[in-house]
C-alpha positions as CSV (number, residue, x, y, z in Angstrom):
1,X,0.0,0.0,0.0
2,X,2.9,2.6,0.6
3,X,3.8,2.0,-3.2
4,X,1.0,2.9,-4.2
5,X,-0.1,6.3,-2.2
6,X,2.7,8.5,-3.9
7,X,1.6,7.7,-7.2
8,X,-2.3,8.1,-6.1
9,X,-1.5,11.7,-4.9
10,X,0.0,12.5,-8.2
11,X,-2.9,11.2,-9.8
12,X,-5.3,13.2,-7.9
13,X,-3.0,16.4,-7.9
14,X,-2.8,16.1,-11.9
15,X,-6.6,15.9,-12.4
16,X,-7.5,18.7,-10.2
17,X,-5.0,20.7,-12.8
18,X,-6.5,19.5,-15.3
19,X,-10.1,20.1,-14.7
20,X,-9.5,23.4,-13.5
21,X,-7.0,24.5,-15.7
22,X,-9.8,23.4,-18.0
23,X,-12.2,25.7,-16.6
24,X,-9.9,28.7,-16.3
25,X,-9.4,28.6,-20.1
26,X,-13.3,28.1,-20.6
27,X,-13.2,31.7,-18.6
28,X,-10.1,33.1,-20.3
29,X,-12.1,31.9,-24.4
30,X,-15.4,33.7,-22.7
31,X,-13.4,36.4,-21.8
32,X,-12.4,37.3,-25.4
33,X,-16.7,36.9,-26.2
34,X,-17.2,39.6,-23.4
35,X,-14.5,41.9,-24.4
36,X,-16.6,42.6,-27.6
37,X,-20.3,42.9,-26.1
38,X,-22.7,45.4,-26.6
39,X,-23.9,47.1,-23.9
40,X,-27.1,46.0,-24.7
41,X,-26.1,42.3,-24.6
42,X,-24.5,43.0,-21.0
43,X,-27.3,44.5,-19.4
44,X,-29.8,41.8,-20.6
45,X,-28.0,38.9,-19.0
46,X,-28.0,41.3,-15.9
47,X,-32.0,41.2,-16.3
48,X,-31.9,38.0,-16.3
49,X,-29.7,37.4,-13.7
50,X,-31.7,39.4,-11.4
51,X,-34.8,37.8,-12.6
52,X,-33.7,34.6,-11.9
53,X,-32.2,35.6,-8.7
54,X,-35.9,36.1,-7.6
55,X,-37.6,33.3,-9.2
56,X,-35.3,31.2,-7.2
57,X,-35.4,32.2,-3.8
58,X,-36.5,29.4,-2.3
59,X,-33.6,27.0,-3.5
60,X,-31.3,29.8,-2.5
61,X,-32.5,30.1,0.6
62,X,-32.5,26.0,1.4
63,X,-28.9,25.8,0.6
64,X,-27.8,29.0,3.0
65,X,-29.8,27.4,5.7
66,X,-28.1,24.1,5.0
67,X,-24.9,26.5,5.3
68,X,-25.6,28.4,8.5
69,X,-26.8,24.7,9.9
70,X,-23.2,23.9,9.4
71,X,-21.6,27.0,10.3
72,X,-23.6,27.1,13.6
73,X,-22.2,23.4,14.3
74,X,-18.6,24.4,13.2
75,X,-18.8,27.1,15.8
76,X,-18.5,29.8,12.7
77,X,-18.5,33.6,14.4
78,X,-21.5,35.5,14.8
79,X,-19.9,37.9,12.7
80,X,-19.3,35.6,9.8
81,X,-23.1,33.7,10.6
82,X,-24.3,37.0,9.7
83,X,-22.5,38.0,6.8
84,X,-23.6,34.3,5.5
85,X,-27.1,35.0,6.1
86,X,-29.2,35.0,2.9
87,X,-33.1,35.3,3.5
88,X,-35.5,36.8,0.7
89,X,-35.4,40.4,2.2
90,X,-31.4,39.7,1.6
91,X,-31.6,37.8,-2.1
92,X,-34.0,41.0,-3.2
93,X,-31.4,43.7,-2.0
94,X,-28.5,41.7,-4.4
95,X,-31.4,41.5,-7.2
96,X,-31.5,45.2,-7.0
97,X,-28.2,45.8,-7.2
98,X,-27.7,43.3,-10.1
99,X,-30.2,46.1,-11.3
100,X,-28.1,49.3,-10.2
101,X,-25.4,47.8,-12.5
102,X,-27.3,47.5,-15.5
103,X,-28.5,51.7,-15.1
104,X,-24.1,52.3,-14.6
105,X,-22.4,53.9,-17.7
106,X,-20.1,50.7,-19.5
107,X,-16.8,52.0,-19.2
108,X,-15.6,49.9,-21.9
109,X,-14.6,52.2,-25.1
110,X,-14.7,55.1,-22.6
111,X,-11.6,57.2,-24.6
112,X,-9.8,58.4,-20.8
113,X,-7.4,60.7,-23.4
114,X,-6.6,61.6,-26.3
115,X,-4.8,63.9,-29.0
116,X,-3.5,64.3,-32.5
117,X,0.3,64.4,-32.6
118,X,1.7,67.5,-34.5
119,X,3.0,65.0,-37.2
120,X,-0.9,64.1,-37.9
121,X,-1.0,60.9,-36.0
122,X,-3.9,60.0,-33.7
123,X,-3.5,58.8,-30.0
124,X,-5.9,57.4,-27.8
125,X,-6.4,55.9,-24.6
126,X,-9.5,53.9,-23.8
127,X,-10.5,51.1,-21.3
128,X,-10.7,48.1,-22.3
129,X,-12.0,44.9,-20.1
130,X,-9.2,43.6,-17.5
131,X,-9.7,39.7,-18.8
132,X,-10.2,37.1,-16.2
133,X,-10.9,38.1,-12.2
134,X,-10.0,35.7,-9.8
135,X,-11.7,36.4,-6.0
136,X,-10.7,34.5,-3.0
137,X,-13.4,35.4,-0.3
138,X,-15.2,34.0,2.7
139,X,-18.8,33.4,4.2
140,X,-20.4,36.5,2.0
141,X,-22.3,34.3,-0.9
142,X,-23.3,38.2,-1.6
143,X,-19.9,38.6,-3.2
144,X,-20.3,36.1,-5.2
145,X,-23.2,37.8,-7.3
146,X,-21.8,41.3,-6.8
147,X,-18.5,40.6,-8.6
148,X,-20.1,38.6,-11.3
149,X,-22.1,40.9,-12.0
150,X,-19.7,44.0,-12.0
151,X,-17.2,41.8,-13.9
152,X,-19.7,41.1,-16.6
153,X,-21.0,44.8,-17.0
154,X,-17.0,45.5,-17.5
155,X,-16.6,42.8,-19.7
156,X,-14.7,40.4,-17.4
157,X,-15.0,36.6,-16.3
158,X,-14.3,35.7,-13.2
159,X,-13.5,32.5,-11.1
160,X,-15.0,32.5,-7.8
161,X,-14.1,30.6,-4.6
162,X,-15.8,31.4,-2.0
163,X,-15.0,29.4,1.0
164,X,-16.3,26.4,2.5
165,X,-18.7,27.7,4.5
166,X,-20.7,28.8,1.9
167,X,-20.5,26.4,-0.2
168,X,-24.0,25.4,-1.1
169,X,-25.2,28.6,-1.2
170,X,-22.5,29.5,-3.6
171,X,-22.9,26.3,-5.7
172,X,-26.6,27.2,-6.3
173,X,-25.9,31.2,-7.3
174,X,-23.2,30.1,-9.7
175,X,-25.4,27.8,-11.3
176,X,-28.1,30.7,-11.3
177,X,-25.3,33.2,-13.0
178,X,-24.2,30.8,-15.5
179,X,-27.7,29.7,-16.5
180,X,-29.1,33.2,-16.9
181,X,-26.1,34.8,-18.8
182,X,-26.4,31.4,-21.4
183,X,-30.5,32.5,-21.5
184,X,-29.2,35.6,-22.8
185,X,-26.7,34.4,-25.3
186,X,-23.2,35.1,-23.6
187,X,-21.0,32.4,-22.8
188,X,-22.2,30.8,-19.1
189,X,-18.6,29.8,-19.2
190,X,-17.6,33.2,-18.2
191,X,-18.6,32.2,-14.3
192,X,-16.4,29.8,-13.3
193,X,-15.9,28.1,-9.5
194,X,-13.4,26.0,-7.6
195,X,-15.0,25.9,-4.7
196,X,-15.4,22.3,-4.9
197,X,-11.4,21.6,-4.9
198,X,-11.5,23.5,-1.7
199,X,-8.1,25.2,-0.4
200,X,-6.3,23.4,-3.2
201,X,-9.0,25.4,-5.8
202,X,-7.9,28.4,-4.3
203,X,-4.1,27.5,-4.2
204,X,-4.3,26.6,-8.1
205,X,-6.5,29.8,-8.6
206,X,-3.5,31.6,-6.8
207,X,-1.2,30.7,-9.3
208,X,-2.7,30.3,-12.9
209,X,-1.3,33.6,-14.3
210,X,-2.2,31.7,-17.9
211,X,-5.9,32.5,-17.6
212,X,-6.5,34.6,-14.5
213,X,-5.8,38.3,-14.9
214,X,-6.3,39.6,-11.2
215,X,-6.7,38.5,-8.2
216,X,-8.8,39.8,-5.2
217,X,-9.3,38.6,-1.8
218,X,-11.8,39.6,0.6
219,X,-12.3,38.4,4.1
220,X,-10.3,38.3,7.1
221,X,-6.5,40.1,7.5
222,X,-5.1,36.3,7.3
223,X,-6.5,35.3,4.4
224,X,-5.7,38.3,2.7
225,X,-1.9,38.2,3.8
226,X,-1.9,34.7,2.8
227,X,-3.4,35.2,-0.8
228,X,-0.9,38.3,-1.2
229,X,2.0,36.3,0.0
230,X,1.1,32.8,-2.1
231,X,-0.2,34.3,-5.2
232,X,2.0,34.5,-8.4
233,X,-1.2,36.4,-10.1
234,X,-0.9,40.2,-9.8
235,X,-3.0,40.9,-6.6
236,X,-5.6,43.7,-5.8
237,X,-5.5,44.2,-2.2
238,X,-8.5,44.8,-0.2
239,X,-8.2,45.2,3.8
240,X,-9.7,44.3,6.9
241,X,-11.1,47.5,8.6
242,X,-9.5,48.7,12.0
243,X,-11.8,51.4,11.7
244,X,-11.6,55.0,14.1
245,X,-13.7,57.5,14.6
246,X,-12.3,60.5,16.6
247,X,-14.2,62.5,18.7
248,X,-12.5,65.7,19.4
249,X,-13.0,68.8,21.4
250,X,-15.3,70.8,19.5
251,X,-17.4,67.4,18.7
252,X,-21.6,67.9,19.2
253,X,-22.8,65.5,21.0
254,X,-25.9,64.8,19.0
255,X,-24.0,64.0,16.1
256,X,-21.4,62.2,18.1
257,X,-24.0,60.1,19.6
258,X,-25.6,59.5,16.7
259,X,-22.8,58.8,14.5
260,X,-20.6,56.5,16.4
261,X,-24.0,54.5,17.4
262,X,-24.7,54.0,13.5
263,X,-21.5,53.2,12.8
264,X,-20.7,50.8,15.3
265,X,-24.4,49.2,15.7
266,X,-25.9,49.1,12.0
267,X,-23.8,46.2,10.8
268,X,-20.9,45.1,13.3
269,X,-19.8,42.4,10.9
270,X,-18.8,44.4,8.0
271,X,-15.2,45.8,6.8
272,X,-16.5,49.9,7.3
273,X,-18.1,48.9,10.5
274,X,-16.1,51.6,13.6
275,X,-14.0,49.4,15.8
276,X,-11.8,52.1,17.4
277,X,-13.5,54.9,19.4
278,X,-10.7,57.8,20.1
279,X,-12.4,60.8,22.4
280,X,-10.2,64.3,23.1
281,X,-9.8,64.4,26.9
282,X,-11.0,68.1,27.1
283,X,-14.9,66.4,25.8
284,X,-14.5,63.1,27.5
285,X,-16.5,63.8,30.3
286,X,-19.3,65.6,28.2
287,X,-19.7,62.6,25.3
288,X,-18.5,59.4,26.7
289,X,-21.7,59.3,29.0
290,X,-24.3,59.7,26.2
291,X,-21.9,58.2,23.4
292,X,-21.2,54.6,25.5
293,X,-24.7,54.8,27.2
294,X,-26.5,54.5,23.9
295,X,-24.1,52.1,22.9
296,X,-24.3,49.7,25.6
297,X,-28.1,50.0,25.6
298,X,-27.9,48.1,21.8
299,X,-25.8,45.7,23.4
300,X,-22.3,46.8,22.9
301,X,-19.5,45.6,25.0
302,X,-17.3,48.8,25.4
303,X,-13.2,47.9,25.7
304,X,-12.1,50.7,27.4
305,X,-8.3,52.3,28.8
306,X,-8.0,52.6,32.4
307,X,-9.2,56.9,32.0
308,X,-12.7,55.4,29.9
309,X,-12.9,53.4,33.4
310,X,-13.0,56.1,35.0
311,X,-16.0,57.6,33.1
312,X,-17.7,54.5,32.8
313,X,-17.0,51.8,35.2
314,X,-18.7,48.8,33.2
315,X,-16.2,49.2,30.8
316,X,-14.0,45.8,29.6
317,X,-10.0,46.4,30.2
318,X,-8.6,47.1,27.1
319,X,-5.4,45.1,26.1
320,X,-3.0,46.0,23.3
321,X,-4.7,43.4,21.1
322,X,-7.2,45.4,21.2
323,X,-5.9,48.5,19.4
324,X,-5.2,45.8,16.5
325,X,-8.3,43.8,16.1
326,X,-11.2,44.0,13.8
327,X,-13.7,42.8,15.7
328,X,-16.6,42.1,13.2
329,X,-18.7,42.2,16.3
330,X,-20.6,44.0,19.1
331,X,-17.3,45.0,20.7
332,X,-16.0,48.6,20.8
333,X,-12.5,49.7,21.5
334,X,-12.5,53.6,23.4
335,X,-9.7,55.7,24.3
336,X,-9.0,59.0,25.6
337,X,-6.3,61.3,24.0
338,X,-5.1,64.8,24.9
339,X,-4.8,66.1,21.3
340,X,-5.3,65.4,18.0
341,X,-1.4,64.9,17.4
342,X,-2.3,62.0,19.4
343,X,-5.6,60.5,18.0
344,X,-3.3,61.1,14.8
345,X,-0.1,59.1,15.7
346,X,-3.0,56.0,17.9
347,X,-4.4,55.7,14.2
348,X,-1.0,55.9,11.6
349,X,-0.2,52.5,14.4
350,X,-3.1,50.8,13.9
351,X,-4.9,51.8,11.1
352,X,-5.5,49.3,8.3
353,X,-5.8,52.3,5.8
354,X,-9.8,50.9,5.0
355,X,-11.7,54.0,6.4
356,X,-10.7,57.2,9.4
357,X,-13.2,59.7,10.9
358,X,-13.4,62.9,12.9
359,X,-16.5,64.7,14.5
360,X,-15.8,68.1,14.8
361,X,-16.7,71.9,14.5
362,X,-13.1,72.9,14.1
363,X,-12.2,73.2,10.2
364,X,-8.7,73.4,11.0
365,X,-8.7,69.8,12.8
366,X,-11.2,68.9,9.7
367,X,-9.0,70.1,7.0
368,X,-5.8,68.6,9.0
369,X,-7.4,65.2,10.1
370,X,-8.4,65.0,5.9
371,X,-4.7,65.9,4.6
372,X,-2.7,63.9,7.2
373,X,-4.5,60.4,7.8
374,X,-3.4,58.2,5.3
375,X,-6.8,55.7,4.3
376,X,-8.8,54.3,1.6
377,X,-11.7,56.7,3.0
378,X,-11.1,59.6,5.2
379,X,-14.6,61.7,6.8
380,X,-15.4,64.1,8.3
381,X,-18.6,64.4,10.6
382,X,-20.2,61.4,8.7
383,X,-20.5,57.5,9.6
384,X,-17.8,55.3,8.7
385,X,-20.7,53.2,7.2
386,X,-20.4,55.3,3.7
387,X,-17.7,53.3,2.6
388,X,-19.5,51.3,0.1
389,X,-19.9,51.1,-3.6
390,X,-23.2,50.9,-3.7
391,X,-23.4,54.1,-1.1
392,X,-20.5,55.5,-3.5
393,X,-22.9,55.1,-6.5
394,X,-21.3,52.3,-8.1
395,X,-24.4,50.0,-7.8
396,X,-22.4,47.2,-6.3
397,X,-18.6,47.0,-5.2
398,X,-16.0,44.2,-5.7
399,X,-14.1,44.9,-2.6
400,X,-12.7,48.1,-1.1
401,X,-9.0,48.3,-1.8
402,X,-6.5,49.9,0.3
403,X,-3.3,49.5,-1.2
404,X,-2.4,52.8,-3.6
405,X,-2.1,51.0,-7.1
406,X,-4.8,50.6,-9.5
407,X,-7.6,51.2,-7.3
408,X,-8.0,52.0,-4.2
409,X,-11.2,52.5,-2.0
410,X,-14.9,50.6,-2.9
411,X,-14.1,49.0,-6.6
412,X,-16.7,49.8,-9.3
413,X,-16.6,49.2,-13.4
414,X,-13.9,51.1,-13.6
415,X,-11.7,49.8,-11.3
416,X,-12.2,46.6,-13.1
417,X,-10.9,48.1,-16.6
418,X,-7.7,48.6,-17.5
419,X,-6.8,50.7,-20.6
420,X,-4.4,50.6,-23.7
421,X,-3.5,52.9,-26.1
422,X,-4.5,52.7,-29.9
423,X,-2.7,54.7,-33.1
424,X,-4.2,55.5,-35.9
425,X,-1.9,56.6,-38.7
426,X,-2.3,57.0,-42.4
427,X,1.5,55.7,-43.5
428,X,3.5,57.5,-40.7
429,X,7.0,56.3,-40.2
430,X,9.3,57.5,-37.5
431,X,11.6,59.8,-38.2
């Protein structure tokens, strides 16, 4: 028997090339079909992707329940339970936003510059579809629809895995994608998954730069770290939000009550979600008490430094792991600073660069706290919770990136588009 396992692994590790290899290319050969659609052809497999979407809800929702049954038993985060959660309300809010996409300019063609050389010859630049997207992601079958259907609008393929804990759900929506853009007369080939070759899917996916353009992970700071280390495909990198809001001297406290509430309480498990409080010492006493009590009264455990104890006795310790941790949950960090040099330098530590906020009536601090924090989204006197392409307009959003090359922020159509240059001459040679 020992003879005969070495050769058996081969075996299994040459098919699972082979049938996804085949698969990539079936994306790549779609790819080039996409590239040339109308607009027209585009937003009529997004109809019908929506449509279909609706009509089957009820399978949808069978699968996600067979899902969270196994997530629950897995002992999968609340935070993650929720972001699995699909439920009609749920499948009708994608369905829209398959929608939104369809009413968003194409941006393929789009001519970004252009001008006629003084020798006669004509330059331009224009978008033109990136090719194949690759996404790694995890427990948000949501994704899965919202890139396809962002990738198809742009003229893209994509090939999906979207973690084992959604994997039903997933396996029925890509079957719904594929099946309504083939209704419509594009090539179903142009959703592809490996879900079902698990971490090993998403280890080839990592490294097929023969069929996959770009790659994008979403989910937790490890996975990210570890598609960004692993991957040989160029790499869009989106981030886990350490998120801050800073409330500082000249902060209302309506606006701070209200604001820090919304954006701690609306959502806890997303990526925009506020997971660092930061409160000027000079309004500590006057907002922590309204700010934590309406917070606390929703359920949140406050985390606070040993001066929030002070204020507000019911407070958790806060440890340095803390400072660092996304929490994707009803947890709040809070500390007190004695200037805004200081709520700058807690944030440049610990910030993942996803999204920073101030509340405040000074426009100096405003104008500073904009020019000086270095993120993917910085506010002022506004939720943390805007950070989101479809908030942003974009009808949908692939991820929010927060690295400075490409993209950066909530990815749209654009974002997914890259451009080249075309010359048209009439017998020009170089002199």
């Amino acid at each position: 028997m020992t003879d005969v396992r070495p050769d058996r692994a081969i075996d299994l590790e040459s098919n699972l090339a082979s049938v996804l290899d085949g698969r990539l290319a079936a994306a790549k050969e779609a790819s080039r079909r996409l590239a040339r659609a109308t607009t027209a052809e585009k937003d009529a497999a997004l109809t019908a992707i929506a449509e279909r979407l609706r009509a089957r809800v009820d399978e949808i929702v069978a699968a996600n329940a067979a899902d969270l049954d196994a997530g629950r038993r897995s002992g999968l985060s609340t935070g993650l339970l929720d972001r699995l959660t699909l439920d009609e309300r749920r499948i009708g809010a994608i369905a829209d936003a398959v929608l939104d996409v369809v009413a968003l300019t194409d941006p393929v063609g789009e001519t970004v510059s252009g001008r006629t050389l003084p020798n006669g010859v004509r330059i331009e630049q224009v978008r033109v579809p990136l090719g194949v997207v690759g996404a790694i992601y995890e427990a948000r079958p949501n994704v899965t629809v919202d890139i396809a259907a962002l990738a198809l609008k742009s003229g893209n393929a994509v090939a999906l895995r979207g973690g084992s804990a959604a994997e039903r759900t997933n396996a029925v929506l890509v079957e719904v994608l594929r099946d309504a853009i083939s209704s419509s007369g594009l090539p179903g080939d142009a959703v592809q998954t490996v879900d079902d070759y698990g971490r090993e899917g998403a280890r080839h996916l990592m490294r097929a730069r023969d069929h996959v353009d770009v790659l994008i992970p979403r989910g937790s700071a490890a996975l990210i770290r570890a598609v960004v280390d692993e991957a040989t495909v160029p790499v869009i990198e989106t981030g886990a939000g350490v998120v801050h809001m800073f409330l500082d001297a000249s902060a209302r406290e309506d606006w701070s009550v209200d604001l820090v509430h919304n954006a701690k309480v609306q959502r806890p498990s997303v990526c925009n979600a506020l997971e660092t409080l930061l409160v000027h010492s000079d309004a500590a006493a006057r907002l922590l008490p309204p700010v934590l009590e309406r917070l606390e009264a929703s359920g949140v455990t406050v985390h606070g430094d040993e001066r929030v104890r002070e204020l507000h006795p019911s407070a958790v310790p806060t440890t340095e792991e803390d400072w660092a941790t996304e929490h994707m949950s009803l947890d709040l960090s809070v500390g007190i600073v004695d200037s805004l040099d200081e709520a700058l330098e807690h944030i440049r530590r610990y910030s993942t660069k996803h999204t920073e906020s101030i509340i405040t009536n000074d426009l100096g601090n405003a104008e500073r706290f904009l020019e000086e924090v270095d993120a993917a989204a910085v506010m002022v006197n506004a939720s943390t919770r805007f950070t989101d392409g479809a908030e942003f307009g974009f009808g949908a959003e692939v991820g929010i990136s927060t690295q400075k090359l490409h993209a950066r922020g909530p990815m749209g159509l654009p974002e997914l588009t890259s451009t080249k240059w075309i010359v048209r001459g009439a017998g020009h040679a170089r002199a």
